[in-house]
C-alpha positions in Angstrom: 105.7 143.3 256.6 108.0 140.4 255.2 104.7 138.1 255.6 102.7 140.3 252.9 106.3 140.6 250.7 107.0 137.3 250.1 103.6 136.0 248.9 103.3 139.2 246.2 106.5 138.3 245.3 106.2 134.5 244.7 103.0 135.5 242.7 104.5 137.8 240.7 107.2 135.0 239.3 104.6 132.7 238.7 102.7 134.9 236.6 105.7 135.6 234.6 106.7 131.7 234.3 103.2 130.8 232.7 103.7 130.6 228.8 100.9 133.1 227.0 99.6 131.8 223.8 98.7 134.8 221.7 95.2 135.2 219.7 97.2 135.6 216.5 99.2 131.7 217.6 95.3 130.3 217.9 94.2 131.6 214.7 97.4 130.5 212.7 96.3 127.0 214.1 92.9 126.8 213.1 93.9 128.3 209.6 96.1 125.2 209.3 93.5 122.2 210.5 91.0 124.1 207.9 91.5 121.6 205.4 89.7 120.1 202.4 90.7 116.4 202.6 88.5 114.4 200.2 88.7 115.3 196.8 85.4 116.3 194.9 85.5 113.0 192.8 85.8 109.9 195.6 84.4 106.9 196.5 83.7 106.4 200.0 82.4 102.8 201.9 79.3 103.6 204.6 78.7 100.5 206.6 75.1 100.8 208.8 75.0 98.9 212.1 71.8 97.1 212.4 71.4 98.6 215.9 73.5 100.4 218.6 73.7 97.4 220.9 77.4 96.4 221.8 77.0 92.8 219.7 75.6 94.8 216.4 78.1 97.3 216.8 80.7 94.7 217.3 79.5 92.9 214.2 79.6 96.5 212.1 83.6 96.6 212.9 84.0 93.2 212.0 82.5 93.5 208.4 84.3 96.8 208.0 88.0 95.3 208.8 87.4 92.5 206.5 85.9 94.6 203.5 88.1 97.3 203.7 91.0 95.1 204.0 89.8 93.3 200.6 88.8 96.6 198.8 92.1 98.9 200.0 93.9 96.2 198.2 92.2 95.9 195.0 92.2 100.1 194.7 96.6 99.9 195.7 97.3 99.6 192.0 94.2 102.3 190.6 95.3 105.6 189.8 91.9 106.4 187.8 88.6 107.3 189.5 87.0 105.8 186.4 89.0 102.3 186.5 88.1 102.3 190.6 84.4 102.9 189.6 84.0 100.0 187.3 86.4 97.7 189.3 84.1 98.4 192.7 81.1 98.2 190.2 82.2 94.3 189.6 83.0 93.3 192.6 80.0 93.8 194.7 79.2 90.3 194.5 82.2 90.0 196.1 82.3 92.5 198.9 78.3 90.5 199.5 80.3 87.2 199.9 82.9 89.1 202.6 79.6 90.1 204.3 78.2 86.7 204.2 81.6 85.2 205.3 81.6 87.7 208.5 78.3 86.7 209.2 78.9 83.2 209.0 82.0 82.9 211.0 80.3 85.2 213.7 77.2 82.6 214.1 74.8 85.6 212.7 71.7 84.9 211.2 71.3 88.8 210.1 70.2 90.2 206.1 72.2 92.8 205.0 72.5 94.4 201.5 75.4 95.8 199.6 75.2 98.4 197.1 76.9 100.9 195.0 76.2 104.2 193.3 76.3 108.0 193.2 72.9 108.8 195.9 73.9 107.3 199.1 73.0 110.1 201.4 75.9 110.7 204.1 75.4 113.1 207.3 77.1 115.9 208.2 80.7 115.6 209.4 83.1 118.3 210.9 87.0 117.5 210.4 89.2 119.5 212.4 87.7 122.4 211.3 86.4 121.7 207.6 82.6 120.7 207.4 81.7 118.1 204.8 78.1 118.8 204.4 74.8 116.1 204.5 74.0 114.6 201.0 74.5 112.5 198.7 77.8 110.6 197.4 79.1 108.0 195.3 79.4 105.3 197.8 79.7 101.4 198.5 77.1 101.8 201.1 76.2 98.3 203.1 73.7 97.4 205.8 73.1 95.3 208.4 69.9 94.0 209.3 67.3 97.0 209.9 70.2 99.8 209.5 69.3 101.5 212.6 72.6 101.7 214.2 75.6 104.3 214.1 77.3 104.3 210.8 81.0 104.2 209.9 82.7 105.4 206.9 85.7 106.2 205.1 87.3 107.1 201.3 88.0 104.2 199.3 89.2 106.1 196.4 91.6 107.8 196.7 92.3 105.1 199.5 91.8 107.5 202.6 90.3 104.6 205.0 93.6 105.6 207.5 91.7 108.8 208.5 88.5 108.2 210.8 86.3 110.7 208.7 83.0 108.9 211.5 85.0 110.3 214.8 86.3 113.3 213.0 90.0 112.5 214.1 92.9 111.4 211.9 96.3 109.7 212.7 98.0 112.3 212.8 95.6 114.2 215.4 95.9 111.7 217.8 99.8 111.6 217.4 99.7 115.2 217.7 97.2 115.4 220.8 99.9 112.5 222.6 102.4 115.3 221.8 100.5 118.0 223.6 99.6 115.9 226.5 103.6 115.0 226.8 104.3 118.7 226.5 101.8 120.0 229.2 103.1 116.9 231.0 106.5 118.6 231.4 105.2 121.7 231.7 103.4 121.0 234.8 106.3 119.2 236.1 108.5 122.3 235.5 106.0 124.5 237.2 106.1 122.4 240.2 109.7 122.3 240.2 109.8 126.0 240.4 107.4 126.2 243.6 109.5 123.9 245.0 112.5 125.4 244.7 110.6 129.2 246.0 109.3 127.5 248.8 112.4 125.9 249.8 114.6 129.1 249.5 111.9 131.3 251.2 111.9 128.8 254.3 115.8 128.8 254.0 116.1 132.6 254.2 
């Protein structure tokens, strides 16, 4: 009889030492990631891969470090959508001699073209849980080569290029998902702890 006893009973306290995440806890939580972030009036930067081989990709990540470096610095000071529009409208010859420079320095003999304006056509994108829908925005848009390849892209203006908009993740999601993988961490830890310590005092006894 004790042989039938002590497994329903060790069961029993595992069940009850499980933390239950109510439906109302999940909801709350995707209420909260449903979030507009760009504004209606932005600027965003779409860079086009000439392919999806490693080397064109590699060369797409290269030209958007050193553009976006350049560009988040002349927006820092730009509190106007209007002054961003007509400063971005100036420099493209600029952002084409970033381009060039990249493509110099990374022995590529590739054309590319830079542009700006209020039709460059964007895909789809889900953000934690708000969808940005397919069409057309006012962009810096630049491409390499053929344009084939995965894009990337971010806000200029206001300067959101901190939040990955292409993988759908921000900062503060991955900080947060580190979190949660800490926390479960310990949880499981504490679980085994517990199974331990039952299966050491049922042998005991």
């Amino acid at each position: 009889m004790r042989k039938v006893t002590i497994p329903v009973f060790i069961f029993f306290i595992l069940l009850f030492a499980i933390p239950i995440t109510s439906t109302s806890e999940v909801m709350e939580k995707d209420t909260d990631s449903d979030v507009k972030v760009i504004p209606d009036e932005a600027i965003r930067l779409r860079i086009l891969a000439n392919s999806d081989k490693k080397e064109d990709q590699e060369l797409k990540r290269k030209v958007r470090d050193e553009v976006n470096a350049a560009i988040t610095d002349w927006v820092e000071k730009i509190t106007s959508i209007e002054k961003a529009r007509t400063m971005l409208n100036n420099r493209v010859p600029d952002i084409k001699n970033i381009v060039e420079r990249v493509l110099k320095e990374e022995n590529k003999e590739q054309a590319f073209n830079v542009e700006y304006g209020k039709n460059v056509t964007f895909p789809a994108k889900l953000y934690g849980s708000y969808l940005y829908p397919a069409g057309e925005y006012e962009a810096v848009l630049i491409t390499l080569g053929e344009g084939q390849g995965s894009n990337w892209w971010c806000v200029l203006f206001p300067p959101l290029c901190f939040l990955d908009f292409s993988n759908g993740t921000s900062v503060a999601e991955a900080e947060e998902k580190d979190e949660k993988e800490t926390d479960e961490e310990e949880e499981e830890k504490e679980e085994a702890e517990v199974k331990f310590f039952l299966f050491e005092w049922f042998d005991w006894s």
